[in-house]
C-alpha positions, 0 to 999 in steps of 0.5 A: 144296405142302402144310405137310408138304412144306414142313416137309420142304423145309426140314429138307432145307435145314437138314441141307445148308447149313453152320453158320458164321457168314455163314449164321447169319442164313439159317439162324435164318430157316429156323428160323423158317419151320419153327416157324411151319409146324409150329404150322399143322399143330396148328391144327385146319382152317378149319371143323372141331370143336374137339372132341377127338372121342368116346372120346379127352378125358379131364376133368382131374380130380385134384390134379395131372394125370401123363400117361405117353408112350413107345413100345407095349410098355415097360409104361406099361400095366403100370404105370397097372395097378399103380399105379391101378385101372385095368386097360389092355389091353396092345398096340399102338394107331395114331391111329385107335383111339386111346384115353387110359386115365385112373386115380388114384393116391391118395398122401399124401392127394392125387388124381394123375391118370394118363392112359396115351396109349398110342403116341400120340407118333410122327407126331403133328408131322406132325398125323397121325390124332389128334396134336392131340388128343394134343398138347393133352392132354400139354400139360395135364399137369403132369408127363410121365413117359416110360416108356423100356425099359432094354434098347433103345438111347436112341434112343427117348429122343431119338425121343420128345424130337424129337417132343415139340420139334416140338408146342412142349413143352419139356422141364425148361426154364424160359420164355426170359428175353425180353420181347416184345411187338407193338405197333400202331406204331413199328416193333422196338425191340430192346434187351438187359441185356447184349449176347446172344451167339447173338441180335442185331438182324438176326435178331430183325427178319428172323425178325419180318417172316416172322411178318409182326410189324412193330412190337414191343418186344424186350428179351434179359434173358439173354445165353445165349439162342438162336434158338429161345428168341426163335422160342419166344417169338413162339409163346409161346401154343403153348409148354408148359414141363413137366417130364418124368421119364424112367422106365426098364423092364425093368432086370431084364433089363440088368445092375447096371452099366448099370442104375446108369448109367441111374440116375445120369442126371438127373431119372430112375427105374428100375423093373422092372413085371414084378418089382416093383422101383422102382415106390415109387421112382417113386411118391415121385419123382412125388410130388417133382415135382409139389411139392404141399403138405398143408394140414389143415383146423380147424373151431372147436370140433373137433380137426384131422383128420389122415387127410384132408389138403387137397392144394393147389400150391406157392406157394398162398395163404389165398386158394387155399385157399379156392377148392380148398373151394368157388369161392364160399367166398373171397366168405363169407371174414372171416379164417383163424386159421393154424398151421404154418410159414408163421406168425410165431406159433401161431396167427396171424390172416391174409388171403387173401393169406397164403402158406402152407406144407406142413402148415400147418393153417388154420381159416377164419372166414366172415362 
């Protein structure tokens, strides 16, 4: 029997057997088994190029990089064409001529990848034609827009989300509050800050053992945490925690109703690529999320250039900084003169370890 027979076995098995409390424990097992069944199906086989193969990688480049999913045909096309300069050819492509269309959008200074992957979602669970170089590539995005059309039912919603569940990305969710880690003996250790609710020892050890992990420490820190949280954790090196932006199309064919129903919706955006309505929305939502600051550079002696900003992530440092102009830069690093936000007075005299915020200007003084 192959994975994707057994992956089948035991979806049938989940969908017959009832949820209560005494099949609780055979039902978190199953669970189990299914993540571990899907994750084979993503590993490329025993002897085979890791390589993504010709016409499919795209480098990351970029301050940032956005990667657009959905299904052919909702205007994830026509909104690469609007937005970059990059003009992708409209129509439906199976795994086998696969192509991932990248373009730039230049915003507030910054260099945002965009790579269309044009009906690339459906299958590939299933480890079909290209699905692991399509998973690998939508796991190293910082964002996922999914490009939804607003005349269909939300179904496609829920069709992309279960595909993307089952390849380990998760979707606006933090990292589950577990600690975990295998050791070479002693056997599980299992503890918690207060007493889990959906969690306990049995299951923890019976999930362990089918991932043939005999000794480990185990510490629940959030009560609320599930099954699958604890199953995430073990795979925790094929787990993607990215925020996804759920864009809907086509609203000028809908009526005002429902498209402002469809607006009030969380973490969404509505556009009409054919009419132009709401592609700016979009633009600066992205932009929000991707929660990039602008930092301008000051050389001694010249006035500050604002037209030309340095675009680093939130939470940087002097030290970040230094590595976004030249790797080898921070190895010449004396001292940074700082002005802006982040300093107790202007300028102020800082290390590398200095965080710093959104339009701070900094002047680096090599040795």
């Amino acid at each position: 029997m192959g994975i994707v027979e057994k992956i089948q076995q035991i979806q049938e098995e989940l969908a017959r057997t009832q949820k209560n409390k005494a099949t609780e424990y055979h039902i978190g097992l199953l669970k189990g088994k299914l993540a571990r069944y899907r994750q084979q199906l993503l590993e490329p086989p025993p002897g085979s190029s890791s390589s993504p193969g010709q016409g499919f990688e795209v480098s990351k480049s970029g301050d940032a990089r956005v990667v657009l999913i959905g299904f052919p045909s909702v205007g994830k096309s026509s909104f690469l064409s609007k937005v970059t300069k990059t003009r992708s050819e409209v129509a439906s492509y199976a795994f086998t001529t696969l192509t991932s269309v990248p373009g730039v959008l230049e915003y507030q200074g910054a260099e945002i990848q965009i790579v269309d992957l044009p009906g690339i979602i459906s299958g590939a669970s299933e480890g079909k034609g290209r699905g692991r170089q399509v998973v690998a590539t939508a796991k190293t995005s910082d964002i996922i827009v999914m490009v939804l059309d607003a005349t269909k039912s939300s179904e496609q919603r829920q069709i992309l989300e279960k595909e993307l569940e089952s390849v380990g990305i998760r979707l606006n969710k933090p990292k589950p509050n577990i600690y975990f880690k295998p050791k070479p003996s002693g056997g599980v250790k299992f503890s918690y800050t207060s007493p889990p609710k959906n969690l306990d020892e049995k299951m923890v050890q019976g999930i362990l053992r089918d991932y043939k992990i005999h000794n480990a420490d185990v510490l629940i820190r959030d009560e609320n945490v599930t099954i699958e949280d604890f199953i995430d954790i073990i795979n925790d090196s094929h787990r993607s925690y990215i925020k996804c932006l759920y864009v809907y199309n086509k609203i000028d064919a809908v009526s005002l109703e429902e498209t402002d129903r469809i607006a009030r919706e969380p973490n969404t955006v509505v556009m009409s690529c054919e009419m132009d309505l709401g592609i700016q929305d979009v633009i600066e939502e992205i932009w929000f999320q991707l929660d990039l600051l602008k930092l301008y550079t000051k050389r001694r002696g010249v006035a500050v250039n604002f037209n030309d900003p340095l675009v680093v992530r939130n939470n940087s440092t002097i030290e970040d900084v230094c590595n976004s102009i030249h790797k080898d830069f921070k190895n010449q690093f004396k001292y940074a003169f700082v002005w802006g936000s982040s300093t107790k007075h202007n300028p102020q005299k800082c290390g590398l370890n200095h965080p710093v915020d959104d339009e701070d200007v900094v002047s680096i003084v090599a040795k």
